[in-house]
TORDO-643394 format. One line per 4 residues: number of its first residue (from 1); their letters; for each residue y, x, z of C-alpha. Coordinates in Angstrom, 1 decimal. Layout:
BEGIN
NUM> a> Y:X:Z  ... $
//
This chain:
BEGIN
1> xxxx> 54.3:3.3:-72.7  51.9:4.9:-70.4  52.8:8.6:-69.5  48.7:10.6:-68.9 $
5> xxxx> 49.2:13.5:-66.9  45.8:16.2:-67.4  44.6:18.4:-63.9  41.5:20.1:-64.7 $
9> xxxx> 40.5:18.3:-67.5  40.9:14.9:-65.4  44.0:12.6:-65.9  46.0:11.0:-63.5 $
13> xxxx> 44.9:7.6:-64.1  41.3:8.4:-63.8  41.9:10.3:-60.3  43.8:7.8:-58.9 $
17> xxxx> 41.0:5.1:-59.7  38.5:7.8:-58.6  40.4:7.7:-55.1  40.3:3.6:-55.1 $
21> xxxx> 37.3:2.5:-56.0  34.8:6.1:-54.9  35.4:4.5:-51.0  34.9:1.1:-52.3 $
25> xxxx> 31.7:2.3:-54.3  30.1:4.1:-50.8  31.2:1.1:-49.0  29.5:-1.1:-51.1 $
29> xxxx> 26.7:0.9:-51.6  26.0:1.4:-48.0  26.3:-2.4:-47.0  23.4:-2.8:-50.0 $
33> xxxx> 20.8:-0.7:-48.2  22.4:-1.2:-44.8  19.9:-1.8:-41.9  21.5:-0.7:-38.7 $
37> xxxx> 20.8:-2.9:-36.0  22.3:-3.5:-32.3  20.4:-3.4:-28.9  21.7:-5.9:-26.1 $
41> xxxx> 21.9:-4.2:-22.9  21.2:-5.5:-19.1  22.5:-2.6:-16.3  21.2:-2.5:-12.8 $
45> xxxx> 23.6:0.8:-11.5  24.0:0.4:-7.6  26.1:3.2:-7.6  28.7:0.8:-9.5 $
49> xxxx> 27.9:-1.9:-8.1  26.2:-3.5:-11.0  23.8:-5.9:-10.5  21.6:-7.3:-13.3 $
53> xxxx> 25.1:-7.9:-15.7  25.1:-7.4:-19.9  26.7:-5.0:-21.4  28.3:-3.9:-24.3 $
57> xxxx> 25.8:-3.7:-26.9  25.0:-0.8:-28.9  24.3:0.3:-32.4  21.6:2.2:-33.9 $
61> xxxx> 22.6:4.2:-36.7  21.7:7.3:-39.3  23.4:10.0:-36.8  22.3:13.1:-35.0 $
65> xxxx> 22.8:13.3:-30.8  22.5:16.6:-29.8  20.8:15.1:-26.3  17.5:14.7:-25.2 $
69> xxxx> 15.9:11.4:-27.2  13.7:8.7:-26.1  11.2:8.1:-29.3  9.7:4.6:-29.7 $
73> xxxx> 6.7:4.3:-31.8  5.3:0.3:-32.3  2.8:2.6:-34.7  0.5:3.2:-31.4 $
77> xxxx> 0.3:0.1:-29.0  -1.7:-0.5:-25.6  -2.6:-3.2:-23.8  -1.3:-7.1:-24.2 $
81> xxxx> 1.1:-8.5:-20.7  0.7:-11.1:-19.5  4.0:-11.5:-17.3  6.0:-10.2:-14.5 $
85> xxxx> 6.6:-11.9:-11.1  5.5:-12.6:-7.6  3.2:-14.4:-4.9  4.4:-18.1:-4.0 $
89> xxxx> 3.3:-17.8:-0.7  3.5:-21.2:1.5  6.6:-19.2:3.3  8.1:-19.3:-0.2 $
93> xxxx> 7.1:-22.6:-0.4  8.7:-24.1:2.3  11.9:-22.0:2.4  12.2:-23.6:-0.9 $
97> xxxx> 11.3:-27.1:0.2  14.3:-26.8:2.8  16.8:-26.9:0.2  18.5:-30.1:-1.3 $
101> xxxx> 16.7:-30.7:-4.3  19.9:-29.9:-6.1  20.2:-26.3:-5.1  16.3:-26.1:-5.5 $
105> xxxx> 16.6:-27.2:-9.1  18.8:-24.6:-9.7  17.2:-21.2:-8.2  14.3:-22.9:-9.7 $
109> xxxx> 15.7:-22.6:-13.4  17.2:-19.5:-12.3  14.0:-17.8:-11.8  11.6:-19.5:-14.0 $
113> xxxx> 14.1:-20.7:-16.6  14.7:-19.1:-20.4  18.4:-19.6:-20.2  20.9:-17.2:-20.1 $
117> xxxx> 21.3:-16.7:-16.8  17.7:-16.7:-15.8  15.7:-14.6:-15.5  12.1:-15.9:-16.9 $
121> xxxx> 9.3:-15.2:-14.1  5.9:-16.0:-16.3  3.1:-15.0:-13.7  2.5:-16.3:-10.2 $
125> xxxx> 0.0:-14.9:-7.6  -1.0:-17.8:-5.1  -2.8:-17.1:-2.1  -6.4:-19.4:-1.8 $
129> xxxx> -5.7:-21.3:1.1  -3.3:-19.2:4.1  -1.8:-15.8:3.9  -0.4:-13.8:6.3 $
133> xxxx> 3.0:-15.3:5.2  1.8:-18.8:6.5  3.2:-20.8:9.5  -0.8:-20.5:10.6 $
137> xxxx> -4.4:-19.5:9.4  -6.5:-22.4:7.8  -9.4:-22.7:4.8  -9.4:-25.5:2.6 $
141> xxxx> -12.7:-26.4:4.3  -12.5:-25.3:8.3  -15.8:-27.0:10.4  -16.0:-27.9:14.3 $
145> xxxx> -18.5:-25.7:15.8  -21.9:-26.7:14.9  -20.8:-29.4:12.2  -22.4:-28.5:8.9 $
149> xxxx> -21.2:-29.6:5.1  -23.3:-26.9:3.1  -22.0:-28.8:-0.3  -18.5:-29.0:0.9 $
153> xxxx> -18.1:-32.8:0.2  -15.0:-32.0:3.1  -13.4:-29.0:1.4  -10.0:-29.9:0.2 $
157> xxxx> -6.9:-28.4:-0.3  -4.9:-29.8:2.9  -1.6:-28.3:3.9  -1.0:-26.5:0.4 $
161> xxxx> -0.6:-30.4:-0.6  2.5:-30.6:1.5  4.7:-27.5:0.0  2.9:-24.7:-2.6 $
165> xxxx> 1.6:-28.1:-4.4  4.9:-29.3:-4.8  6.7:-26.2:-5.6  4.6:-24.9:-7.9 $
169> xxxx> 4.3:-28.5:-10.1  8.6:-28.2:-10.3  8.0:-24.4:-11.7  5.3:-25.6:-14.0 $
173> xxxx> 8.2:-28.3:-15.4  10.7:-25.2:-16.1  7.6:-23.2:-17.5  4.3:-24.9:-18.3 $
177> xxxx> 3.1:-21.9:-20.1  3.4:-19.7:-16.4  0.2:-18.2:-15.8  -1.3:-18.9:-12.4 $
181> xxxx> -3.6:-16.5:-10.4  -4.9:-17.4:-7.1  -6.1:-14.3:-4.3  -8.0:-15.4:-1.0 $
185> xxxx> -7.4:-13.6:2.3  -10.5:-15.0:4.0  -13.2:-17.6:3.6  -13.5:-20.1:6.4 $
189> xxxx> -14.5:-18.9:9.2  -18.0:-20.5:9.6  -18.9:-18.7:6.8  -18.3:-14.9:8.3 $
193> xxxx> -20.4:-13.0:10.8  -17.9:-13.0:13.6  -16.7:-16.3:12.6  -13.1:-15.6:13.0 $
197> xxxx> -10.1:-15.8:10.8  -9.3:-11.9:11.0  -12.1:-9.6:10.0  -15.7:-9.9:9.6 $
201> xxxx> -18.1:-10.0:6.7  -19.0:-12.9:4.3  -22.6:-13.9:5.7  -25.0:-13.6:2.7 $
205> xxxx> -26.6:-17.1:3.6  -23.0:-18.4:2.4  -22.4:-16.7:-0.6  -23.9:-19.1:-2.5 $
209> xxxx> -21.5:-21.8:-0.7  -18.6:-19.7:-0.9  -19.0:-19.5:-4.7  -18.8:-23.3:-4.6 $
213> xxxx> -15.8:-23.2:-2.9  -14.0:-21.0:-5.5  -15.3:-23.6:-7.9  -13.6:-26.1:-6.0 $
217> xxxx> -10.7:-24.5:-5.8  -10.3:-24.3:-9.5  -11.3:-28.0:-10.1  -8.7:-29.5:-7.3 $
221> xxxx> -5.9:-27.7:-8.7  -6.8:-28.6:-12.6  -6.6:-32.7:-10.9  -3.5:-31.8:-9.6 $
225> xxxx> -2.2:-30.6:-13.2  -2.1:-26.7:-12.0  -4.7:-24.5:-14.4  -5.7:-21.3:-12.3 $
229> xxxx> -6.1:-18.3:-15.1  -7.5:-15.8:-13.2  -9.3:-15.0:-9.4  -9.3:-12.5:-7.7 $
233> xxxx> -12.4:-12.2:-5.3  -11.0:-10.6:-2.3  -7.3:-10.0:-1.0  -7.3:-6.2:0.5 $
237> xxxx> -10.9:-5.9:1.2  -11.2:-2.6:2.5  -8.2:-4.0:5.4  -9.9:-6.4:8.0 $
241> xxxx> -6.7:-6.1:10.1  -4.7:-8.9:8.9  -4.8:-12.2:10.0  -7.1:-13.7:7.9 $
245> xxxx> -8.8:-11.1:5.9  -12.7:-10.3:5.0  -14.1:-6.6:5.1  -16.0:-6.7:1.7 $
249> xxxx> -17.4:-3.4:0.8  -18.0:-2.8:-3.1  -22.0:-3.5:-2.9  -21.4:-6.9:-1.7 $
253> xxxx> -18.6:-7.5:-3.7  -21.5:-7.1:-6.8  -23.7:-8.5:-5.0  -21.4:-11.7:-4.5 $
257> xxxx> -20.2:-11.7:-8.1  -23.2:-11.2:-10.2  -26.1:-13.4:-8.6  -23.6:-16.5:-7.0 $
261> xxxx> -19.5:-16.5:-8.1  -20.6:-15.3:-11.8  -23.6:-17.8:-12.3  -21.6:-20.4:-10.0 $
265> xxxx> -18.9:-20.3:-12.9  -20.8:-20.6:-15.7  -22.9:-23.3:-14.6  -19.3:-25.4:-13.8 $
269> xxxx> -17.8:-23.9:-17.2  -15.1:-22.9:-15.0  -13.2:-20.7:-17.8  -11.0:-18.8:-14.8 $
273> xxxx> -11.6:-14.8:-15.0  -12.6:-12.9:-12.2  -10.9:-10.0:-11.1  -12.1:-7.6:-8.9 $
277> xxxx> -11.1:-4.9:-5.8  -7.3:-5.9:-6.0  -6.5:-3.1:-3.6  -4.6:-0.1:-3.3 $
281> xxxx> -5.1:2.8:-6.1  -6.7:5.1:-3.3  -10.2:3.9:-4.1  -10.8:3.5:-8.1 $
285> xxxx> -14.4:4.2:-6.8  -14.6:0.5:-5.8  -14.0:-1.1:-8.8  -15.6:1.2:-11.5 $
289> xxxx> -19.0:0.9:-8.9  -19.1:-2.7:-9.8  -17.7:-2.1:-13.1  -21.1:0.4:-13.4 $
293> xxxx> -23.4:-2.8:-12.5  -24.1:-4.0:-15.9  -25.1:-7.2:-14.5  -22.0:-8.2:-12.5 $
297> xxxx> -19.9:-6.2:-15.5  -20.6:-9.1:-18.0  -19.1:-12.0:-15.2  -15.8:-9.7:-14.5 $
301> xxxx> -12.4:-9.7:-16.5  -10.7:-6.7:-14.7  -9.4:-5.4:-11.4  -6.4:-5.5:-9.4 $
305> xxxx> -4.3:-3.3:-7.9  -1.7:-2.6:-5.0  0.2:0.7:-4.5  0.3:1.0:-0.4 $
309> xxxx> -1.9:4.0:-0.8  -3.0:6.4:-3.7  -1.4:7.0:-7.1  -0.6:4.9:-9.9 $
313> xxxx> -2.3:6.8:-12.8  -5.6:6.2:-10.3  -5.4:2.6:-12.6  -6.0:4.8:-15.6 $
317> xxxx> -8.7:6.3:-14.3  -10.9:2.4:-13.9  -9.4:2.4:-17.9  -10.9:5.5:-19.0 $
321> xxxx> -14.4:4.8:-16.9  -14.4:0.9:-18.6  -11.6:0.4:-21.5  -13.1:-2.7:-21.9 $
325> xxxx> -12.0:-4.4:-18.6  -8.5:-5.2:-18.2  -6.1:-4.2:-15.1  -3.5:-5.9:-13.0 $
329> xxxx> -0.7:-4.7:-10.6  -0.8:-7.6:-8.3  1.2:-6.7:-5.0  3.5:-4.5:-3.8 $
333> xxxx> 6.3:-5.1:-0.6  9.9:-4.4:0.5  10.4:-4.1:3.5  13.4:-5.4:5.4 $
337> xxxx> 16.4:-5.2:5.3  16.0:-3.4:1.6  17.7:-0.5:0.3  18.9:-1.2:-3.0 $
341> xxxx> 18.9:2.4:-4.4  15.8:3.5:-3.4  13.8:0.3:-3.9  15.2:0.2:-7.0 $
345> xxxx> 14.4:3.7:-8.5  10.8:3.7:-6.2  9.5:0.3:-7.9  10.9:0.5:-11.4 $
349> xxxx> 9.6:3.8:-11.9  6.0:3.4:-9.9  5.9:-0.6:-10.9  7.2:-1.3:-14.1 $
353> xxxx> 7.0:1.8:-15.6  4.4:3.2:-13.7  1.7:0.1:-13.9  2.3:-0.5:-17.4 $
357> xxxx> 1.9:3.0:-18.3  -1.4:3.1:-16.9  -3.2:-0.2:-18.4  -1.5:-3.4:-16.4 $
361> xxxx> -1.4:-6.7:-17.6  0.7:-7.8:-14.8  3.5:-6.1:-12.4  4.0:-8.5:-9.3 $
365> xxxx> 5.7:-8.0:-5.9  5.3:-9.5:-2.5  6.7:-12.4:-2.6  8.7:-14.9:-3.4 $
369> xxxx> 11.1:-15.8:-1.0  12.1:-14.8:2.7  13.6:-17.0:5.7  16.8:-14.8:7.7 $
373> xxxx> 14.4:-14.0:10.5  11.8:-13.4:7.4  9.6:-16.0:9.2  6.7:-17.6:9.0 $
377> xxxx> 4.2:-14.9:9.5  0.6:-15.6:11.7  0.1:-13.6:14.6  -2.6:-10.9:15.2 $
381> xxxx> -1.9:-9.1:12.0  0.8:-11.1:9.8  4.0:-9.4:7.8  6.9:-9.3:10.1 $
385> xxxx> 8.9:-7.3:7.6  8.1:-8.4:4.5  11.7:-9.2:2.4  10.8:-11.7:-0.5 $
389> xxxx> 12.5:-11.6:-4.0  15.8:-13.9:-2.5  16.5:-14.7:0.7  17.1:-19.1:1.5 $
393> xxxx> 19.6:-19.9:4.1  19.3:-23.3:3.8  21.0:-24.0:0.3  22.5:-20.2:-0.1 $
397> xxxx> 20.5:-17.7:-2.0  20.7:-13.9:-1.4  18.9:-11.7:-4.2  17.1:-8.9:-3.0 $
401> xxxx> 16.1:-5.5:-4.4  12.5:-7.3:-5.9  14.8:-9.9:-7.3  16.3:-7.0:-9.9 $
405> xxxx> 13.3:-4.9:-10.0  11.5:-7.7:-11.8  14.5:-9.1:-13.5  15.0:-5.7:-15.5 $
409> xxxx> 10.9:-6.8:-17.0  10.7:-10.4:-16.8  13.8:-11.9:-18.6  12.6:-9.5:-21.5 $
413> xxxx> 9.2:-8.9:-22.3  7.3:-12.1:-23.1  3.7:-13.3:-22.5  1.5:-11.7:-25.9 $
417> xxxx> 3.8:-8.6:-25.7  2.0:-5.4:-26.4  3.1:-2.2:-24.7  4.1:0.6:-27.4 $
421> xxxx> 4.0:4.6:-27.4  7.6:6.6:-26.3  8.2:9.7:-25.0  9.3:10.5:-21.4 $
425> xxxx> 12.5:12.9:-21.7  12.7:15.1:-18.1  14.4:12.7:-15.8  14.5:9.6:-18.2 $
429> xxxx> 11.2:8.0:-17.3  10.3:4.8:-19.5  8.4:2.1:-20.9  8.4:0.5:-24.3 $
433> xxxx> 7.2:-2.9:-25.3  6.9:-4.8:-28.9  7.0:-8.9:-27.9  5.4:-11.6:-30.5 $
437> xxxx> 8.5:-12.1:-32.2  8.9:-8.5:-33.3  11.8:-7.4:-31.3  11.6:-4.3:-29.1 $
441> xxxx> 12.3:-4.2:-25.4  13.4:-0.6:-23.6  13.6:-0.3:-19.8  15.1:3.3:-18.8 $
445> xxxx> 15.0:4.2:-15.3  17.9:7.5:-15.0  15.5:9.8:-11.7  18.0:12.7:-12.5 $
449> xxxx> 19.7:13.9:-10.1  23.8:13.3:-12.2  24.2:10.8:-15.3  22.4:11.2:-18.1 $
453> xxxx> 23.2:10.6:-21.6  20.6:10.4:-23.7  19.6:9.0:-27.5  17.2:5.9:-28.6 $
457> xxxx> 15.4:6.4:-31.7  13.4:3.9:-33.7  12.0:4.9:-37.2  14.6:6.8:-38.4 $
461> xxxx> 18.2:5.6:-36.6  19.6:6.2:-33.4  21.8:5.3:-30.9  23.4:6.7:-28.0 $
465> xxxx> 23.6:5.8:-24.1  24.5:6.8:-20.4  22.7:6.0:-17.4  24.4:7.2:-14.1 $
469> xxxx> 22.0:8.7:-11.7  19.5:6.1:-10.0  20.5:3.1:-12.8  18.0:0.8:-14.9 $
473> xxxx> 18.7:-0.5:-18.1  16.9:-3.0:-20.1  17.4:-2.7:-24.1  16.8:-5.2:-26.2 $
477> xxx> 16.4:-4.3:-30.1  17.3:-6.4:-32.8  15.7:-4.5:-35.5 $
//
């Protein structure tokens, strides 16, 4: 016989299954309508000594933080990326050419490679013919004095045949879908008014010839399997000083694009997009006064950028004049012997923030790879102190400050990604991107001057996280 005992109208029996299955009811309930998510986390905190590692993930839920809240929005996107990465210089090249091809192979994966210890360049500067990061100066069509070849039946693409050629056709194994652009630091030499290697102008009997060369360019490295996406006309060209390098003022750059390189395209159905400027954001002037040329407009894809001089918001400046053209960050340098903290926090927050907040496609540094004694470099102008992303002692790699500042980007934010409205907290400055498969990548650079704990919000859940002064963090959301 069962014995009912009555509390405020309720009896026993019925509280005690109130108290068993109410939990299991909430429980239940909840796991029907659940949608929390997690966020995978990569830390870069010098301070710790963290380099690059994973972390705990964390879990975005219904919950209140009463700290300040970085808001993603995929309601209100920007521009499309096209990658992250660096110049393969024919330094780069050959330091990479001196390893066995078993150590080669596997800082190769490492850097172009989707596994999970790699982390995923997808865009490659190359330099048309030398550098200042070359053993020596050389076109791919160089004349004895008073030998003429106005078709350049001669040009060809010499010395990069022995190492960039090589190099890059192992990357485009681990990555055929790596997008290629190719900067010149000088035409040959017959074709400039002081005929030298460092300075000078283009003469304006050769643009036409110079045009062709571009051309050829593009059509030697398609033979050799390489697909160039993009050009940019002129390396630096407000800097005759290196060695080689072009003075090209902004009229002649129009002058150049819209009556030789432009119609010199078309007519080869060369597909490549011309860039333009691909200088420092001191002089925005240059590239909206080509931009304002209707006639050269209509041949030109965007311009480039460096950051050795001027602000980074100067990039939305060439947006706001022409929203119609895109913009690339194509350079920037370390300088040896790095500082970790300070390269870090300067080039995440000016680069990979900074860029991307203001219109770029692209975020790459300069360069690849650096020798001990940071060699080779030409004389009369070359970069004596320019630290590339690792460092190749024969087979042993060393991973510089560029190596993580592009890591924290590169590993994460895919090709077709579109960057997406968040807010910038005081001291937690930010960039959001949405990537083709629909997940949501977070990097979080801490500028604060003591650690910072701070919420993530997307649509209506949360999670919470700490950054100690100076750190990165990529987030990657599973939502």
């Amino acid at each position: 016989m069962g014995i009912l005992f009555n509390f405020h109208g309720l009896n026993m029996f019925d509280m005690l299954m109130k108290r068993l299955l109410l939990p299991l009811f909430i429980f239940l309930l909840g796991a029907c309508s659940q949608d929390n998510f997690d966020a995978n986390i990569w830390l870069t905190d010098p301070s710790s000594d963290i380099l690059f590692q994973e972390q705990n993930k964390i879990t975005f839920s219904r919950s209140n933080f009463s700290v300040p809240v970085i808001e993603i929005n995929p309601e209100v996107s920007y521009q499309e990326m096209d990658g992250f990465g660096f110049t393969l210089t024919q330094g780069s090249a050959k330091h990479l050419l001196g390893m066995t091809e078993e150590a080669r192979a596997a800082l190769l994966q490492e850097l172009f490679g989707d596994g999970a210890n790699d982390i995923r360049i997808n865009y490659l500067r190359l330099t048309i013919a030398a550098s200042d990061l070359n053993e020596t100066v050389f076109s791919y069509h160089d004349l004895e004095e008073g030998e003429e070849d106005p078709l350049l039946e001669k040009f060809d693409l010499g010395p990069d045949r022995q190492d960039v050629i090589p190099v890059l056709k192992e990357i485009i194994a681990i990555n055929p879908d790596i997008k290629l652009m190719g900067s010149p630091w000088s035409p040959p030499a017959w074709m400039k008014d002081n005929k030298d290697t460092r300075g000078g102008s283009l003469l304006p009997e050769y643009y036409e010839a110079y045009a062709l060369y571009f051309v050829k360019y593009i059509q030697q490295m398609a033979e050799e399997g390489i697909i160039i996406d993009a050009i940019t006309v002129q390396n630096e060209p407000l800097h005759p000083g290196n060695n080689p390098s072009l003075l090209m003022l902004p009229e002649q750059q129009a002058e150049f694009i819209k009556n030789h390189l432009g119609p010199m395209f078309e007519k080869n159905g060369i597909q490549t997009k011309i860039i333009i400027y691909d200088h420092n954001a001191d002089r925005p002037d240059y590239p909206i006064s080509i931009l304002d040329d209707p006639e050269a407009k209509k041949y030109i894809d965007g311009s480039a950028f460096h950051l050795y001089g001027g602000k980074i918001e100067a990039l939305s400046e060439v947006h706001l004049a022409h929203p119609d053209k895109n913009l690339y960050f194509t350079e920037q340098w370390i300088g040896a012997p790095g500082n970790l903290p300070g390269d870090l926090a300067w080039h995440v927050k000016n680069l990979i923030i900074g860029a991307s907040r203001n219109w770029a496609k692209t975020v790459l540094e300069w360069n690849l790879s650096s020798a001990p004694d940071l060699r080779p470099f030409t004389d009369r102008g070359g970069c004596s102190l320019c630290l590339g992303a690792v460092t190749i002692k024969i087979n042993q790699v060393y991973r510089n400050p560029a190596y993580y500042i592009i890591a924290h980007a590169s590993k994460f934010v895919d090709a077709g990604s579109l960057r997406i409205d968040s807010n910038e907290p005081e001291g937690l400055a930010n960039i959001a991107f949405q990537r083709p498969d629909g997940k949501i990548v977070l990097i979080v650079l801490n500028e604060s001057k003591a650690a910072q704990s701070f919420g993530i919000r997307l649509n209506d859940q949360i999670a919470l996280y700490e950054l100690n002064q100076g750190a990165v963090a990529s987030f990657v959301l599973d939502n």
